[in-house]
C-alpha positions in Angstrom: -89.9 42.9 17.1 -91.8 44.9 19.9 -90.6 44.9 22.9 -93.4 44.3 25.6 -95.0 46.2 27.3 -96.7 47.5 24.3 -99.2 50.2 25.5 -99.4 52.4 29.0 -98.4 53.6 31.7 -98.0 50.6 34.2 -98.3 52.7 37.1 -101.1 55.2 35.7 -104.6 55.1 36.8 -106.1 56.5 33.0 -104.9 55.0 29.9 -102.6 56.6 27.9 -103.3 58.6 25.1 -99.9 59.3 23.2 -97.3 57.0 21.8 -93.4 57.4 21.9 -92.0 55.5 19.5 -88.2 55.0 20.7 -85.8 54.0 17.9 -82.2 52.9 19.1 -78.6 53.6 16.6 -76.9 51.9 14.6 -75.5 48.7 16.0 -77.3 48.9 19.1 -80.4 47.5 20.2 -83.8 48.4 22.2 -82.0 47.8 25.5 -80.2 51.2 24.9 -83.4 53.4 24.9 -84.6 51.4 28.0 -84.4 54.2 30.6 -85.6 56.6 28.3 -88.5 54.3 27.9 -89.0 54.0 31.8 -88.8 57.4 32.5 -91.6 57.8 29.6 -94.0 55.0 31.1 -93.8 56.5 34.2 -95.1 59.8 33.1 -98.4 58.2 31.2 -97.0 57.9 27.6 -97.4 54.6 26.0 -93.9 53.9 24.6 -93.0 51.3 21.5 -89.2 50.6 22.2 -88.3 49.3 17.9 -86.0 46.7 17.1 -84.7 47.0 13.8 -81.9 45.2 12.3 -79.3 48.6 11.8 -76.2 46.4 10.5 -78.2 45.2 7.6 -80.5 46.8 4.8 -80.8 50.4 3.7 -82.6 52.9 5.2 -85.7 52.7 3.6 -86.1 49.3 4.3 -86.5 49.7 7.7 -88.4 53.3 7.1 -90.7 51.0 5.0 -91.0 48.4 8.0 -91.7 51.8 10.4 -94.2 52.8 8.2 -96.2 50.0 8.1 -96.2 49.3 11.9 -97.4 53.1 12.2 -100.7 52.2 10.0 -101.4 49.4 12.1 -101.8 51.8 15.1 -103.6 54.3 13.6 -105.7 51.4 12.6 -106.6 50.5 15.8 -107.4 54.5 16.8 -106.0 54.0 20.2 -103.9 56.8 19.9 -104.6 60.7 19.8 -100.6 61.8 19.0 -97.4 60.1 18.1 -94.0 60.9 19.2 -90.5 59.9 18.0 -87.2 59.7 20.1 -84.3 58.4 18.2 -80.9 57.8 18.9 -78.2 58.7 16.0 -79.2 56.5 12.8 -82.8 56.0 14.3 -83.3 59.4 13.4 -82.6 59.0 9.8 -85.0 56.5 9.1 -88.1 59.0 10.9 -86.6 61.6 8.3 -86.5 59.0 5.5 -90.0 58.0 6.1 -91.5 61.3 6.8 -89.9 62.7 3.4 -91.9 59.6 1.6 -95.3 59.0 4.0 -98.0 62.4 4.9 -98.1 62.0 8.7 -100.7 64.1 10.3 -100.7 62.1 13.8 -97.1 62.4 14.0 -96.5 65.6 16.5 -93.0 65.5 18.0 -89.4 64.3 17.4 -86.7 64.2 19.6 -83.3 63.3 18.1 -80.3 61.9 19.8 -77.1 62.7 18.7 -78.4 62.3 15.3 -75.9 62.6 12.0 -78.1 64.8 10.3 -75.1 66.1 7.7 -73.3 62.9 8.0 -70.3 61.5 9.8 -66.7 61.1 8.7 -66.9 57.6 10.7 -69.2 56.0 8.8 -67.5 57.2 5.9 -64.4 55.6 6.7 -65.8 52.3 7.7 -67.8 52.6 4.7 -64.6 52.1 2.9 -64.1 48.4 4.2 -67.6 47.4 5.0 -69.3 48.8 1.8 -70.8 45.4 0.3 -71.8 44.5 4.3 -73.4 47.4 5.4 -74.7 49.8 2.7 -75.9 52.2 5.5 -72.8 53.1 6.4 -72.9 55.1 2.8 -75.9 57.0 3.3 -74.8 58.5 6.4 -71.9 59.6 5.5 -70.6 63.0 4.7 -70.2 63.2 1.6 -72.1 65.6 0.1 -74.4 62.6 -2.5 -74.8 60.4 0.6 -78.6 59.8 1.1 -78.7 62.1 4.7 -77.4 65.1 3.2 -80.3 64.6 0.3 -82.7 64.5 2.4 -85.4 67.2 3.3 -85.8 67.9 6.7 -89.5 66.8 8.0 -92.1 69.2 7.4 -94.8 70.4 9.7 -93.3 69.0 12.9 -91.9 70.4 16.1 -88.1 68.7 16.3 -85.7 68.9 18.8 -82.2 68.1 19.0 -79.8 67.0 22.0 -76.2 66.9 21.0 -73.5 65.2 23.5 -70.1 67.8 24.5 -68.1 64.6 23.9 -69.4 62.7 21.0 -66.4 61.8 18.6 -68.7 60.5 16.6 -71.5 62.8 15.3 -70.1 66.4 15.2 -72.3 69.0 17.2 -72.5 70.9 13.8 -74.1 67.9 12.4 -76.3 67.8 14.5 -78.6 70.8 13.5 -81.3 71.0 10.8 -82.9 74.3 9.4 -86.0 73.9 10.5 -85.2 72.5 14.2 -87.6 74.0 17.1 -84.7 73.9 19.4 -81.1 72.5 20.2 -79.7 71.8 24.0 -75.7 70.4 24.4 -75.7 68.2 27.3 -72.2 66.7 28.3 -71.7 63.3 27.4 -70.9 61.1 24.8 -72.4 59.8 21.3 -73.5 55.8 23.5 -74.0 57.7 26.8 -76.7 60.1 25.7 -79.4 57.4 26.6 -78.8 56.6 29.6 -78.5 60.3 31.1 -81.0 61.3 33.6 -80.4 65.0 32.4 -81.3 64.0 28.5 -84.3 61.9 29.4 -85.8 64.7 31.5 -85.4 66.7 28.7 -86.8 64.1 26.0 -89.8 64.5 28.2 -89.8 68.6 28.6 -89.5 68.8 24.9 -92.8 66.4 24.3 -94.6 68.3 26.8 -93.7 71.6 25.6 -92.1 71.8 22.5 -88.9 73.5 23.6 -86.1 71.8 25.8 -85.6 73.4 29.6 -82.6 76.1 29.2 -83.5 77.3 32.7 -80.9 77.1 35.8 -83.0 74.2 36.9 -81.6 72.2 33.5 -79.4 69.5 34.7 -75.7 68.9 32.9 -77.3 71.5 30.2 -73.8 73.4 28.4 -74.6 77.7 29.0 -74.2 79.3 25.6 -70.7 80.8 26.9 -69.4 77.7 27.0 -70.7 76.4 23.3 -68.7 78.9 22.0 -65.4 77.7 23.2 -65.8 74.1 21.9 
């Protein structure tokens, strides 16, 4: 499912010439990166806000599903580059299909809250939804679950935005090796999205492939204050 519109900038008098593909968490549903997408649309990206059904299947299937929607753009050669911004489990399934699939289009990722080492939540709900919803599994923490096998993506500018509040991904699990940069906003693991502060800095990290950490940065943590939480 596709969420219309599919291509442009509404407002923009030139066609777009880079895709954001938005990818929402689990249980939740395009709606949730809709003012990310807004604010995207309205600064001449052509945004693709994907449904996918995150209570069922594994992660590769819906890695497999991303996959082959992405060769049917760069089919149609409409595109110069291609973005990601995920929300929590959204960006799991860019790092699942990146660690199977050479993209050379794909240029920058921006990752949500994502539970890049896991999360004792899923974990525990794991425990009594196991048969229901196998995803739960591979993000866990444990150290065999599928996220913590995983190899980071290669060759492409990432950068993380973790929420001061989120009970549910750690700000330690946040982080991967190769990360081009890491900004703590305050807010929580559902209220990321919908923070003027984080989707002005979705788009200052596509732009420039670094997050703002000037005093201009809205509801941005200082290092001082990372320190004490």
């Amino acid at each position: 499912m596709i969420l219309p519109p599919p291509y442009g900038n509404r407002r923009a008098g030139r066609p777009a010439t880079e895709l954001v593909f938005l990818l929402h968490g689990f249980g939740g549903r395009p709606v949730l990166m809709s003012r990310v997408a807004r604010h995207l649309r309205r600064n001449n990206y052509a945004v693709r806000n994907w449904a996918y059904r995150s209570l069922r299947g594994r992660i590769s299937d819906h890695s497999n599903r991303l996959r082959d929607e992405l060769a049917r753009i760069a089919a149609e050669g409409k595109f110069d580059r291609i973005h990601f911004v995920t929300h929590s489990l959204g960006g799991i399934i860019v790092r699942q299909l990146m660690s199977q699939t050479a993209l050379t289009a794909i240029c920058r990722i921006v990752m949500l809250a994502p539970p890049n080492s896991g999360t004792p939540v899923a974990r525990l709900a794991a425990l009594a939804l196991r048969r229901l919803c196998p995803v739960l599994r591979e993000i866990s923490d444990q150290k065999a679950s599928l996220v913590n096998r995983l190899s980071p993506p290669p060759s492409v500018e990432i950068g993380i935005i973790a929420g001061s509040g989120d009970w549910v991904v750690q700000q330690s699990s946040t982080h991967l090796f190769n990360e081009s940069d890491h900004i703590v906003l305050r807010g929580g693991h559902l209220r990321l999205p919908f923070l003027r502060s984080c989707v002005e800095q979705v788009e200052y990290f596509l732009r420039h492939g670094s997050f703002n950490h000037g005093p201009t940065a809205c509801n941005a943590l200082p290092p001082t204050a990372l320190s004490r939480l």
